[in-house]
C-alpha positions as CSV (number, residue, x, y, z in Angstrom):
1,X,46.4,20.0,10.0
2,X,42.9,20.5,9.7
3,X,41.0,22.2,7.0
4,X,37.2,22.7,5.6
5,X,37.9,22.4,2.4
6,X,39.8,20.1,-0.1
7,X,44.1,21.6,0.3
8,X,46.3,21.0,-2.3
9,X,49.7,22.4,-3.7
10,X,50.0,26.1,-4.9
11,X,50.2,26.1,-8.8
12,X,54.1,26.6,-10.2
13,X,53.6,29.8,-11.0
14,X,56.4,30.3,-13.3
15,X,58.8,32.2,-11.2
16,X,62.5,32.2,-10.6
17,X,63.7,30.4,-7.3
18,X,66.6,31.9,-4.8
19,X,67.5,30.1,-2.4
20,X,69.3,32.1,0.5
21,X,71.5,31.3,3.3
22,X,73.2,33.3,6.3
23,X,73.0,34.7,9.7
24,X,70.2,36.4,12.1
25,X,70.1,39.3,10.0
26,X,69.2,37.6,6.7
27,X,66.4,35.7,9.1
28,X,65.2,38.7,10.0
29,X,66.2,40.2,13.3
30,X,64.9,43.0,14.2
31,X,62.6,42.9,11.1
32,X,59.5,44.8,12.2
33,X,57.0,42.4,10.5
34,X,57.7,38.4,9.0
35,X,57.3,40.2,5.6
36,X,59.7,43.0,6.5
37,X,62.7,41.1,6.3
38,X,65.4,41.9,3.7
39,X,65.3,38.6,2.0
40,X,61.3,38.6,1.7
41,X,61.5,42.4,0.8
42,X,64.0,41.5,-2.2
43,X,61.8,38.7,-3.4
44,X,58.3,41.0,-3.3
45,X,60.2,43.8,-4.9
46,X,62.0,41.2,-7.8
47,X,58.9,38.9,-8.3
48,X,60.5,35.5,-7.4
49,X,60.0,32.9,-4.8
50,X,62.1,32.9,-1.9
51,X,63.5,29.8,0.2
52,X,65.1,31.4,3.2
53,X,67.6,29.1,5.3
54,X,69.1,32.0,7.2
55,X,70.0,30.6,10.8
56,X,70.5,32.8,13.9
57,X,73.7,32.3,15.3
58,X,74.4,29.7,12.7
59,X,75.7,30.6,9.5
60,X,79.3,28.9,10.6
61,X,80.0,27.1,7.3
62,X,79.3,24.0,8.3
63,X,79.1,21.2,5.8
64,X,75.7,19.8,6.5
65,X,74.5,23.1,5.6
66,X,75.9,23.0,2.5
67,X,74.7,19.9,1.8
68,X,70.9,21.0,2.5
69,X,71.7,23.9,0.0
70,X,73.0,21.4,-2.3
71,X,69.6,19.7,-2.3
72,X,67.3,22.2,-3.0
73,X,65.9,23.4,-6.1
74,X,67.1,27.2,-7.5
75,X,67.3,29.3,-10.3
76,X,69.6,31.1,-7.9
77,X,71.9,30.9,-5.1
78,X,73.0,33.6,-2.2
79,X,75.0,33.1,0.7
80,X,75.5,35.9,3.7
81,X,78.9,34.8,5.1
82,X,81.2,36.0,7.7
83,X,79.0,37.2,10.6
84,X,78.8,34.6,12.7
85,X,82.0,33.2,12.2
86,X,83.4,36.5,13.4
87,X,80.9,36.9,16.8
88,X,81.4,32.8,17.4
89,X,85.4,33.5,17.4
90,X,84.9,30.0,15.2
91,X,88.3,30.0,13.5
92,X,91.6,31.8,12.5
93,X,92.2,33.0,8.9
94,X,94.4,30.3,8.2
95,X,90.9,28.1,8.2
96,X,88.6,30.6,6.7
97,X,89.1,30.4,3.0
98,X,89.7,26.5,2.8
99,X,86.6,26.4,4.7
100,X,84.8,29.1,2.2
101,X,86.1,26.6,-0.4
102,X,84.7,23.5,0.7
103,X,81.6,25.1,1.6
104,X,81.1,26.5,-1.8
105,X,82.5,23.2,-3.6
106,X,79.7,21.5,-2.0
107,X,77.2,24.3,-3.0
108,X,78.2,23.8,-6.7
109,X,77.6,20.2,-6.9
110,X,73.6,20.6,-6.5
111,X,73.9,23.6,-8.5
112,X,76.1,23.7,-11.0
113,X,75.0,26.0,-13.1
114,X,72.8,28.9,-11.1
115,X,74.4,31.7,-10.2
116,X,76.1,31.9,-6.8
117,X,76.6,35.1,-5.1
118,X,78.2,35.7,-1.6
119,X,77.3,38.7,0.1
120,X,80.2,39.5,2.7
121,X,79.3,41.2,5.9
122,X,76.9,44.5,6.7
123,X,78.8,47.1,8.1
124,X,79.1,46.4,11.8
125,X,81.4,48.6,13.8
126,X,81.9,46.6,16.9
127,X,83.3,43.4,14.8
128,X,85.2,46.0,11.9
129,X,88.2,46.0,13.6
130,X,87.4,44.0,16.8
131,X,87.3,40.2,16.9
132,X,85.0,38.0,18.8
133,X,83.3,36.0,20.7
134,X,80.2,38.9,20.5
135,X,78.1,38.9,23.8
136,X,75.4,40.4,25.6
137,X,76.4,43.6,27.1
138,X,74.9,42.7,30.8
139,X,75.2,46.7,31.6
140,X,72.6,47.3,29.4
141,X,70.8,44.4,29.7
142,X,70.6,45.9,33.6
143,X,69.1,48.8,32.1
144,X,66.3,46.8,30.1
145,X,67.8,47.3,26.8
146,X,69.5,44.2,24.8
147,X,72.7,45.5,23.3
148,X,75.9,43.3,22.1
149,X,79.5,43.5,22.3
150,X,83.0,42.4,21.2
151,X,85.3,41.0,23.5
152,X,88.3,40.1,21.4
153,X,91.6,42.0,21.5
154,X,92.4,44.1,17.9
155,X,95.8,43.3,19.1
156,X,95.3,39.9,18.2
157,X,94.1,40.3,14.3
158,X,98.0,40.2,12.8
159,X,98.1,36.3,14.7
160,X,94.8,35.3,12.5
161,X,91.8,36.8,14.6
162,X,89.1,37.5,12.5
163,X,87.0,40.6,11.9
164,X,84.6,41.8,9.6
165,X,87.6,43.5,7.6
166,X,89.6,40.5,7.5
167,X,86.3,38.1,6.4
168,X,85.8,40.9,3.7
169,X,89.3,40.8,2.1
170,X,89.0,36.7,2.1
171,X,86.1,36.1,0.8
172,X,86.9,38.8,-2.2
173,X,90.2,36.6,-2.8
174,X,88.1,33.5,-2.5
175,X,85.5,34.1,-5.4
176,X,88.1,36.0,-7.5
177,X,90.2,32.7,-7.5
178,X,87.2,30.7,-8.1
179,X,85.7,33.3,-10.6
180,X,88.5,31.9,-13.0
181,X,87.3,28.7,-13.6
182,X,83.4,29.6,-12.6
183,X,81.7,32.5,-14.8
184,X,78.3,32.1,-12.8
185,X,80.0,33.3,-9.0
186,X,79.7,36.6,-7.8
187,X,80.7,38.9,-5.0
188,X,79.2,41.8,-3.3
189,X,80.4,43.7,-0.8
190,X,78.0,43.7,1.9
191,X,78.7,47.2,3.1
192,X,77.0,48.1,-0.6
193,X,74.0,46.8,1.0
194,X,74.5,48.6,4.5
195,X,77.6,50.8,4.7
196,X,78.9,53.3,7.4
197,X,76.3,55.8,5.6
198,X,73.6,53.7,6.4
199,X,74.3,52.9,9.8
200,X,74.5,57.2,10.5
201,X,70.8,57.2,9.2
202,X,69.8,53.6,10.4
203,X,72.0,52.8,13.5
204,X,71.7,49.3,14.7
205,X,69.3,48.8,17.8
206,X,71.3,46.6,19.6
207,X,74.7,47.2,17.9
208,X,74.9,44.1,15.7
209,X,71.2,43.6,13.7
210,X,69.5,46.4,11.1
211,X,66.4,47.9,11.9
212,X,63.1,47.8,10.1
213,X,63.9,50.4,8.0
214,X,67.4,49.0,7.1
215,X,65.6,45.8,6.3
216,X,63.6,47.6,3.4
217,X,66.6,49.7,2.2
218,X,69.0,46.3,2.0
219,X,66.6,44.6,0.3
220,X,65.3,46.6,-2.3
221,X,69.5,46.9,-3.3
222,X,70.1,43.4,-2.9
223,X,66.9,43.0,-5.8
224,X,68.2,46.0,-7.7
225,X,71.7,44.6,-7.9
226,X,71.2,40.8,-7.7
227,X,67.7,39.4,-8.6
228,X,67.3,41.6,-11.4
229,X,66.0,40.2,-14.7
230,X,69.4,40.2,-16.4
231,X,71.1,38.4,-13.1
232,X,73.9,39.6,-10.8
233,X,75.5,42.4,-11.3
234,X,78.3,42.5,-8.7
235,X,80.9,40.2,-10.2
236,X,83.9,39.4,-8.3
Protein backbone atom coordinates (compact mmCIF):
# COMPACT_ATOMS: atom_id res chain seq x y z
CA UNK A 1 0.00 0.00 0.00
CA UNK A 2 1.09 3.18 -0.86
CA UNK A 3 -0.17 6.48 0.19
CA UNK A 4 0.78 10.50 0.24
CA UNK A 5 -0.19 11.14 3.23
CA UNK A 6 0.11 9.79 6.95
CA UNK A 7 -3.05 6.50 7.04
CA UNK A 8 -4.21 5.54 10.13
CA UNK A 9 -7.42 3.71 11.59
CA UNK A 10 -10.98 5.09 11.15
CA UNK A 11 -12.21 6.60 14.53
CA UNK A 12 -14.82 4.06 16.52
CA UNK A 13 -17.51 5.81 15.69
CA UNK A 14 -19.83 4.62 18.18
CA UNK A 15 -21.95 2.34 16.21
CA UNK A 16 -23.48 -1.15 16.68
CA UNK A 17 -21.63 -4.10 14.96
CA UNK A 18 -23.49 -7.07 12.84
CA UNK A 19 -21.73 -9.44 11.83
CA UNK A 20 -23.42 -11.54 8.87
CA UNK A 21 -22.91 -14.88 7.39
CA UNK A 22 -24.59 -16.91 4.39
CA UNK A 23 -24.66 -17.72 0.80
CA UNK A 24 -24.18 -15.77 -2.77
CA UNK A 25 -27.14 -13.94 -2.20
CA UNK A 26 -26.22 -12.35 1.15
CA UNK A 27 -22.69 -11.53 -0.86
CA UNK A 28 -24.37 -9.89 -3.23
CA UNK A 29 -25.17 -11.71 -6.48
CA UNK A 30 -26.65 -10.08 -8.82
CA UNK A 31 -26.45 -6.85 -6.66
CA UNK A 32 -26.27 -4.02 -9.31
CA UNK A 33 -23.54 -1.97 -7.39
CA UNK A 34 -20.95 -3.27 -4.14
CA UNK A 35 -23.20 -0.90 -2.12
CA UNK A 36 -26.43 -2.40 -3.46
CA UNK A 37 -26.32 -5.51 -1.77
CA UNK A 38 -28.98 -6.36 0.89
CA UNK A 39 -26.58 -6.73 3.74
CA UNK A 40 -24.86 -3.22 2.97
CA UNK A 41 -28.41 -1.71 2.17
CA UNK A 42 -29.67 -2.89 5.77
CA UNK A 43 -26.56 -1.48 7.44
CA UNK A 44 -26.91 2.28 5.43
CA UNK A 45 -30.59 2.18 6.12
CA UNK A 46 -30.02 1.09 10.19
CA UNK A 47 -26.86 3.19 10.83
CA UNK A 48 -24.42 0.33 11.93
CA UNK A 49 -21.31 -1.23 10.66
CA UNK A 50 -21.44 -4.17 8.78
CA UNK A 51 -18.91 -7.31 8.61
CA UNK A 52 -20.15 -9.32 5.76
CA UNK A 53 -18.77 -13.11 5.56
CA UNK A 54 -21.33 -14.27 3.09
CA UNK A 55 -19.57 -16.96 0.85
CA UNK A 56 -20.76 -17.93 -2.64
CA UNK A 57 -21.48 -21.46 -2.81
CA UNK A 58 -20.31 -21.80 0.75
CA UNK A 59 -22.60 -21.22 3.47
CA UNK A 60 -22.49 -25.29 4.13
CA UNK A 61 -22.18 -25.13 7.97
CA UNK A 62 -18.98 -25.90 8.34
CA UNK A 63 -17.30 -25.61 11.61
CA UNK A 64 -14.26 -23.48 10.71
CA UNK A 65 -16.75 -21.00 9.76
CA UNK A 66 -18.22 -20.94 12.88
CA UNK A 67 -15.28 -20.67 14.54
CA UNK A 68 -14.27 -17.35 12.45
CA UNK A 69 -17.80 -16.04 13.56
CA UNK A 70 -16.89 -16.99 16.94
CA UNK A 71 -13.96 -14.65 16.78
CA UNK A 72 -15.14 -11.59 15.74
CA UNK A 73 -16.37 -8.72 17.53
CA UNK A 74 -20.54 -7.95 17.32
CA UNK A 75 -23.16 -6.26 18.89
CA UNK A 76 -25.10 -8.63 16.69
CA UNK A 77 -25.13 -11.79 14.93
CA UNK A 78 -27.14 -13.07 11.57
CA UNK A 79 -26.87 -16.18 9.74
CA UNK A 80 -28.51 -16.90 6.12
CA UNK A 81 -28.82 -20.76 6.27
CA UNK A 82 -30.12 -23.39 4.08
CA UNK A 83 -29.32 -22.31 0.51
CA UNK A 84 -26.48 -23.91 -0.21
CA UNK A 85 -26.91 -26.88 1.68
CA UNK A 86 -29.96 -27.51 -0.50
CA UNK A 87 -28.16 -26.64 -4.23
CA UNK A 88 -24.79 -28.74 -2.83
CA UNK A 89 -27.24 -31.87 -2.03
CA UNK A 90 -24.68 -31.66 1.22
CA UNK A 91 -26.77 -33.81 3.59
CA UNK A 92 -30.06 -35.55 4.48
CA UNK A 93 -32.33 -34.22 7.26
CA UNK A 94 -31.32 -36.67 9.56
CA UNK A 95 -27.91 -34.40 9.66
CA UNK A 96 -29.26 -31.04 9.22
CA UNK A 97 -30.43 -29.94 12.65
CA UNK A 98 -27.48 -31.63 14.65
CA UNK A 99 -25.40 -29.82 12.31
CA UNK A 100 -27.60 -26.36 12.81
CA UNK A 101 -26.81 -27.20 16.45
CA UNK A 102 -23.23 -27.48 16.44
CA UNK A 103 -22.92 -24.74 14.17
CA UNK A 104 -24.81 -22.38 16.34
CA UNK A 105 -23.19 -23.88 19.76
CA UNK A 106 -20.02 -22.72 18.39
CA UNK A 107 -21.46 -19.30 17.35
CA UNK A 108 -22.64 -18.77 21.04
CA UNK A 109 -19.38 -19.37 22.58
CA UNK A 110 -17.71 -15.96 21.09
CA UNK A 111 -20.94 -14.49 21.55
CA UNK A 112 -22.76 -15.23 24.25
CA UNK A 113 -24.83 -12.68 24.78
CA UNK A 114 -25.66 -10.66 21.23
CA UNK A 115 -28.48 -11.47 19.62
CA UNK A 116 -28.41 -14.30 17.04
CA UNK A 117 -30.86 -14.38 14.37
CA UNK A 118 -31.16 -17.10 11.46
CA UNK A 119 -32.73 -16.00 8.49
CA UNK A 120 -34.01 -19.39 6.63
CA UNK A 121 -34.11 -19.34 2.87
CA UNK A 122 -35.59 -16.59 0.12
CA UNK A 123 -38.24 -17.92 -1.68
CA UNK A 124 -36.70 -19.99 -4.50
CA UNK A 125 -39.13 -22.02 -6.62
CA UNK A 126 -36.78 -24.39 -8.30
CA UNK A 127 -35.30 -25.72 -4.68
CA UNK A 128 -39.26 -25.31 -2.79
CA UNK A 129 -40.15 -28.57 -3.51
CA UNK A 130 -37.15 -29.92 -5.55
CA UNK A 131 -33.93 -31.10 -4.04
CA UNK A 132 -30.44 -30.60 -5.39
CA UNK A 133 -27.39 -30.60 -6.51
CA UNK A 134 -28.49 -26.96 -8.44
CA UNK A 135 -26.57 -26.55 -11.83
CA UNK A 136 -26.17 -24.59 -14.72
CA UNK A 137 -28.79 -25.01 -17.14
CA UNK A 138 -26.32 -25.63 -20.38
CA UNK A 139 -29.64 -24.86 -22.69
CA UNK A 140 -29.53 -21.53 -21.75
CA UNK A 141 -26.17 -21.14 -21.24
CA UNK A 142 -26.21 -22.10 -25.32
CA UNK A 143 -28.43 -19.20 -25.64
CA UNK A 144 -26.01 -16.67 -23.80
CA UNK A 145 -28.01 -16.40 -20.79
CA UNK A 146 -26.78 -17.99 -17.23
CA UNK A 147 -29.80 -19.62 -15.72
CA UNK A 148 -29.80 -22.57 -12.84
CA UNK A 149 -31.56 -25.61 -12.18
CA UNK A 150 -32.54 -28.57 -9.86
CA UNK A 151 -31.75 -31.90 -10.64
CA UNK A 152 -33.04 -33.84 -7.60
CA UNK A 153 -36.14 -36.04 -7.66
CA UNK A 154 -39.18 -34.55 -5.29
CA UNK A 155 -39.77 -38.16 -5.07
CA UNK A 156 -36.98 -38.50 -2.92
CA UNK A 157 -37.88 -35.74 -0.10
CA UNK A 158 -40.01 -38.40 2.24
CA UNK A 159 -36.25 -40.61 2.31
CA UNK A 160 -34.45 -37.15 3.77
CA UNK A 161 -33.75 -35.05 0.61
CA UNK A 162 -33.69 -31.64 1.39
CA UNK A 163 -35.54 -28.62 -0.03
CA UNK A 164 -36.07 -25.17 0.81
CA UNK A 165 -39.44 -26.32 2.64
CA UNK A 166 -37.86 -28.95 4.55
CA UNK A 167 -34.68 -26.54 5.60
CA UNK A 168 -37.52 -24.06 6.69
CA UNK A 169 -39.53 -26.40 8.96
CA UNK A 170 -35.95 -27.46 10.63
CA UNK A 171 -34.44 -24.60 11.29
CA UNK A 172 -37.90 -23.21 12.92
CA UNK A 173 -37.78 -26.38 15.24
CA UNK A 174 -34.14 -25.77 15.74
CA UNK A 175 -34.28 -22.21 17.31
CA UNK A 176 -37.59 -22.89 19.02
CA UNK A 177 -35.78 -25.69 21.02
CA UNK A 178 -32.93 -23.57 21.59
CA UNK A 179 -35.16 -20.45 22.26
CA UNK A 180 -35.96 -22.26 25.67
CA UNK A 181 -32.87 -22.02 27.21
CA UNK A 182 -31.53 -18.78 25.00
CA UNK A 183 -33.77 -15.49 25.11
CA UNK A 184 -31.34 -13.64 22.69
CA UNK A 185 -32.08 -16.29 19.36
CA UNK A 186 -34.36 -15.40 16.84
CA UNK A 187 -35.94 -16.69 13.63
CA UNK A 188 -37.16 -15.18 10.57
CA UNK A 189 -38.70 -16.68 7.88
CA UNK A 190 -36.79 -15.75 4.91
CA UNK A 191 -39.75 -15.73 2.55
CA UNK A 192 -40.76 -12.47 4.91
CA UNK A 193 -37.83 -10.91 3.33
CA UNK A 194 -38.52 -12.29 -0.34
CA UNK A 195 -41.79 -14.25 -0.65
CA UNK A 196 -43.69 -15.75 -3.71
CA UNK A 197 -45.15 -11.99 -3.96
CA UNK A 198 -41.83 -10.64 -4.40
CA UNK A 199 -40.58 -12.94 -6.80
CA UNK A 200 -44.10 -11.97 -9.27
CA UNK A 201 -42.75 -8.31 -9.07
CA UNK A 202 -38.92 -9.19 -8.78
CA UNK A 203 -38.37 -12.64 -10.54
CA UNK A 204 -34.99 -14.00 -10.15
CA UNK A 205 -32.60 -13.40 -13.29
CA UNK A 206 -31.15 -16.54 -13.33
CA UNK A 207 -33.64 -18.58 -11.24
CA UNK A 208 -31.78 -18.79 -7.96
CA UNK A 209 -30.26 -15.00 -6.95
CA UNK A 210 -32.55 -11.57 -6.42
CA UNK A 211 -32.13 -8.71 -8.52
CA UNK A 212 -31.00 -5.23 -7.76
CA UNK A 213 -34.18 -4.13 -6.90
CA UNK A 214 -34.81 -7.22 -4.64
CA UNK A 215 -31.63 -6.39 -3.01
CA UNK A 216 -33.04 -2.92 -1.78
CA UNK A 217 -36.50 -4.30 -0.93
CA UNK A 218 -34.78 -7.39 1.36
CA UNK A 219 -32.72 -5.18 2.93
CA UNK A 220 -34.57 -2.32 3.97
CA UNK A 221 -37.06 -5.30 5.81
CA UNK A 222 -34.21 -7.15 7.18
CA UNK A 223 -33.23 -3.37 8.98
CA UNK A 224 -36.90 -2.69 9.63
CA UNK A 225 -37.38 -6.03 11.37
CA UNK A 226 -33.96 -6.89 12.67
CA UNK A 227 -31.39 -4.02 13.21
CA UNK A 228 -33.83 -1.77 14.53
CA UNK A 229 -32.96 0.28 17.63
CA UNK A 230 -35.05 -1.89 19.98
CA UNK A 231 -33.36 -5.35 18.34
CA UNK A 232 -35.08 -8.32 16.56
CA UNK A 233 -38.30 -8.49 16.19
CA UNK A 234 -38.89 -11.98 14.68
CA UNK A 235 -38.67 -14.28 17.65
CA UNK A 236 -38.79 -17.86 17.13
Amino acid sequence: MRADAPVEASADGGRRVWLHHGSSISQGSNAETPTGTWPVRAAREAGVDLVNLGLSGSALLDPFVARALAEVPADVVSLELGINVVNADLMRVRAFAPAVHGFLDTVRQGHPYAPLVVVSPLWCPMHEQTPGPGTFDTEALARGQVRFRATGDPGEVAAGRLTLQVVRRELAQVVAQRGECDAHLYYVDGCELYGPGDHQRWPLPDRLHPCGQAHGAIGARFAERVLNAQGPSSAG
